[in-house]
N, C-alpha and C positions, 0 to 999 in steps of 0.2 A: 069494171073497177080498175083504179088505176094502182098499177103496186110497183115503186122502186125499190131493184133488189141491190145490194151491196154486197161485194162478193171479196173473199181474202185477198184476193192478189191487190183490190185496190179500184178495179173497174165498179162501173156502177150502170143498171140498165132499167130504164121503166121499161114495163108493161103493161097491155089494154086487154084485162084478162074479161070472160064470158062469165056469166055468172054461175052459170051451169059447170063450169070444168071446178074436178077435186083437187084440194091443195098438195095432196100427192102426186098430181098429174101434175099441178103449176111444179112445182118443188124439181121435180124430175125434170121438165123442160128446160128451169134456170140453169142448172147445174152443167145440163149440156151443152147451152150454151155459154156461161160462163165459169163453172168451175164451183168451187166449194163458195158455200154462200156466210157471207159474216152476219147481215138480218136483214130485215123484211120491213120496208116501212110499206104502208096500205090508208087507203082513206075510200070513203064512201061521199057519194055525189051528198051536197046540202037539202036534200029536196026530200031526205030523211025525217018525217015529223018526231018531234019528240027529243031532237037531240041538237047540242049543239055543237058546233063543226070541232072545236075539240077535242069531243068525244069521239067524233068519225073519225079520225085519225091517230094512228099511234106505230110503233116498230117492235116489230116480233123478233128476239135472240130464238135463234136456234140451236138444239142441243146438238154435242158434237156426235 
């Protein structure tokens, strides 16, 4: 899955995450590498039946 994170300072960084790794573990990786995170945009490939592109996509606030 591919997930741009955005991060307070201003940076901003995709990632090409496994599907298997937990968002605690994605979460924890961002951070190290870029610092406190402002949110999370995330989409899922089109090849998703049932939905439409959309839907697969959206940005997660994270609590402070």
């Amino acid at each position: 899955m591919k997930i741009i994170v955005n991060f307070k300072s201003g940076f901003k960084q995709t990632f090409i995450v496994p599907k298997d790794m937990l968002a605690i573990e994605f979460r924890r990786l961002a951070e190290e590498i870029g610092g406190n995170i402002e949110n999370i945009e995330f989409s899922l490939p089109p090849r998703q039946a049932g939905f439409s592109t959309s839907e697969l996509s959206g940005i997660l606030q994270l609590p402070e």
